[in-house]
C-alpha positions in Angstrom: -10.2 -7.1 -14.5 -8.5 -4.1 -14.6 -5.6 -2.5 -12.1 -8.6 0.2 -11.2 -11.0 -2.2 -10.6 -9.2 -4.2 -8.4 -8.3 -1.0 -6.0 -11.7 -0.1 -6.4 -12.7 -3.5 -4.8 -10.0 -3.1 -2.2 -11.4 0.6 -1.2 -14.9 -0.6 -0.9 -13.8 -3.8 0.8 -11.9 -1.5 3.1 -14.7 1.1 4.0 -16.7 -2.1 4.6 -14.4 -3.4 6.9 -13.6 0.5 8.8 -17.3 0.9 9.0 -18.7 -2.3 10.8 -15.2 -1.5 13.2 -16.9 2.0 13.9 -19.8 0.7 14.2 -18.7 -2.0 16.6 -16.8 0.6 18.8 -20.0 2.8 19.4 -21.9 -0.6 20.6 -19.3 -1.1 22.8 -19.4 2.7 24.0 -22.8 3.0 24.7 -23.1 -0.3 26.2 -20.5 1.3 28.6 -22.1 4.2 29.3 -25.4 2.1 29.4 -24.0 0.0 32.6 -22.4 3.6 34.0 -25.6 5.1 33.8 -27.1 2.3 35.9 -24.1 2.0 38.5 -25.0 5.7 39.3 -28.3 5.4 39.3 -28.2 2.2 42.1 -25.7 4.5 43.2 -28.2 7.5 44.0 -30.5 4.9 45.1 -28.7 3.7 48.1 -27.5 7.1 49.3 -31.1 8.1 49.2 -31.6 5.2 51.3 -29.0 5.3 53.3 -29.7 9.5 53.9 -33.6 8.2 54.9 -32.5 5.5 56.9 -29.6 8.2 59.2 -32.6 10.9 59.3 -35.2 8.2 60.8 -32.4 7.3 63.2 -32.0 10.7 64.5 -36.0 11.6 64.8 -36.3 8.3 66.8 -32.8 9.2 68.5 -34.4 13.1 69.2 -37.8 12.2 70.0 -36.9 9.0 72.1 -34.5 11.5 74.1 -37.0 13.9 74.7 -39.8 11.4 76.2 -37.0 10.0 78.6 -35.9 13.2 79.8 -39.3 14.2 80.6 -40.3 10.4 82.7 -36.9 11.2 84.5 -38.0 14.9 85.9 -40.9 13.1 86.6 -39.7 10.2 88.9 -37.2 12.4 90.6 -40.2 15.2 91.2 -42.8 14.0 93.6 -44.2 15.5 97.1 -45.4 13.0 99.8 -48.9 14.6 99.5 -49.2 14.3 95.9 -47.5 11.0 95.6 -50.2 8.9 94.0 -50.6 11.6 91.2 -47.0 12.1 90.5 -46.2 8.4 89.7 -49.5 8.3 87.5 -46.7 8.8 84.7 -45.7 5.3 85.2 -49.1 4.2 83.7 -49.2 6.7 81.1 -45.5 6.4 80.0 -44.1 2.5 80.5 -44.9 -0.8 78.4 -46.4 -3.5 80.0 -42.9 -4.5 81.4 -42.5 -1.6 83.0 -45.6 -1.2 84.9 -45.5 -4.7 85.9 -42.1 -3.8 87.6 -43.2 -0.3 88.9 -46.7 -1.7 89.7 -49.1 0.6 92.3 -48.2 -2.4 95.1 -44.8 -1.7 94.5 -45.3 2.3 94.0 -47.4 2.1 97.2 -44.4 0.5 99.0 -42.2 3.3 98.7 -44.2 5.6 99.3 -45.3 4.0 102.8 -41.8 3.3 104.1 -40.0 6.0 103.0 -41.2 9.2 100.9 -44.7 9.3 103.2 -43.3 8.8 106.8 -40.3 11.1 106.1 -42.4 13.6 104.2 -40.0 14.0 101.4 -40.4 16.5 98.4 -38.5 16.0 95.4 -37.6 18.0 92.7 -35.2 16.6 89.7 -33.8 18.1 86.4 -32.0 16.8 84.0 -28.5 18.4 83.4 -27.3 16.1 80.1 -27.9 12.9 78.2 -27.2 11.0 75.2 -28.7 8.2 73.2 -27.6 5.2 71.5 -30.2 4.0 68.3 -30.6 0.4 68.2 -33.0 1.2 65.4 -36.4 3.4 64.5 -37.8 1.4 67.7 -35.5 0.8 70.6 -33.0 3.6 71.9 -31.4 3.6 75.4 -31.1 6.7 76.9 -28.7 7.8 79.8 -29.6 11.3 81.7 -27.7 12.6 83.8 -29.3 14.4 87.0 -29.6 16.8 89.9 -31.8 15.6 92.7 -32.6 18.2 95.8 -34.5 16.4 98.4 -36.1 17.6 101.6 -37.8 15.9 104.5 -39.4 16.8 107.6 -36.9 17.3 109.3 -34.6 19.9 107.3 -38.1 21.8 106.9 -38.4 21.7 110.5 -34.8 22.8 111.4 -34.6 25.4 108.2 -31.6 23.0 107.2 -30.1 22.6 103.4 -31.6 20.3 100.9 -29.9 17.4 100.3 -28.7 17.4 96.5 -27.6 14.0 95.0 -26.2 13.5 91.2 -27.5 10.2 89.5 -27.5 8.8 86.4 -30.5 7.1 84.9 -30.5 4.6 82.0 -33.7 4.1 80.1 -34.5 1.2 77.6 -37.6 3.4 75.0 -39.4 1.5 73.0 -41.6 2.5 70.0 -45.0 2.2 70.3 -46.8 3.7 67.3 -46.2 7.6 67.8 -45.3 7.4 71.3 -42.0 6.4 73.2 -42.4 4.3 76.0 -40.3 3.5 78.6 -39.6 -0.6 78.9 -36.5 -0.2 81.2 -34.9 2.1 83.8 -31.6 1.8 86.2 -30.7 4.0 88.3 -27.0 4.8 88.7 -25.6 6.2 91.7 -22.6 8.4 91.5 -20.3 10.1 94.4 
C-alpha cells in the first residue's frame, strides 16, 4: 500500500466519521425543536383553556348579577294592595330552598302584621354591587340599596318617606339558562 492510499483511506474514513456526526446533530436538532413545537402547542392549549374558562366566569359573574339585582328591586318594591302579586317573584325566581324559606305562609305573615295593617308602599333600587364566582354555577352577589318607604300615616300627614340603605347578599345558583336565587341576607346599615 502506497503513502496515497493510505491518506486516501484516512480522508474517506474521515468524511465517514464528519458525516454520521452531522447527521447525528440534525437528529438531535429536530428532536429539539420536535419537543419545542409540542411545549407550545400544550402551551396554546391551556391558555385557550384558561381564556374559555375566565370568559365563562365573567358571563355567569354578569348574568348572575343582573338576575340578583332585578329579585332585589323586586323585594324592596311592593304596595300593601298589590302584595300577593309583588312577591309572586319569589316563585318564579328562587330554588326550592328558597321558596321553602320565603313560603306564601311565611309571605302571608308579613304581610298581615306589618306591610297590610300599616299600608306600606315600597319602592327599592339598587345603587351598586359586586359578585364573587364560585364557578359557572354558584355566584354570591351583594347589592347595595336605597329603600323609600311610606305608610299610612306619612300619607295621611303629607310627611317624608322614610329612606333606609341596606345591603343584600344573594347565594345564585345555575339552573339551566336561568339564575335562581338559593339564598338572601339582608344587611342593615346606619
Amino acid at each position: 500500500m502506497s503513502v496515497e492510499e493510505d491518506v486516501s483511506t484516512m480522508t474517506d474514513q474521515t468524511e465517514d466519521t464528519t458525516g454520521s456526526s452531522d447527521s447525528r446533530r440534525w437528529q438531535i436538532a429536530c428532536a429539539g425543536l420536535a419537543v419545542l413545537l409540542v411545549a407550545a402547542a400544550v402551551a396554546c392549549f391551556l391558555l385557550w383553556q384558561d381564556r374559555s374558562d375566565h370568559e365563562d366566569r365573567l358571563a355567569a359573574e354578569k348574568a348572575a348579577t343582573a338576575e340578583a339585582e332585578r329579585i332585589v328591586v323586586s323585594w324592596l318594591t311592593y304596595d300593601y294592595r298589590t302584595y300577593d302579586d309583588d312577591m309572586a317573584w319569589v316563585t318564579e325566581s328562587g330554588t326550592d330552598a328558597f321558596q321553602e324559606e320565603y313560603s306564601p305562609e311565611a309571605l302571608e305573615g308579613l304581610r298581615q302584621e306589618m306591610v297590610g295593617p300599616r299600608q306600606l308602599v315600597s319602592r327599592g333600587r339598587v345603587v351598586n354591587s359586586a359578585a364573587t364566582v364560585e364557578d359557572d354555577h354558584h355566584v354570591t352577589v351583594l347589592v347595595f340599596t336605597d329603600q323609600t318607604l311610606t305608610d299610612r300615616k306619612i300619607r295621611r300627614q303629607g310627611g317624608e318617606a322614610l329612606h333606609a340603605r341596606s345591603g343584600v347578599e344573594l347565594v345564585m345558583v345555575r339552573d339551566g339558562d336561568e339564575w335562581l336565587v338559593d339564598e338572601m341576607v339582608q344587611l342593615q346599615f346606619q
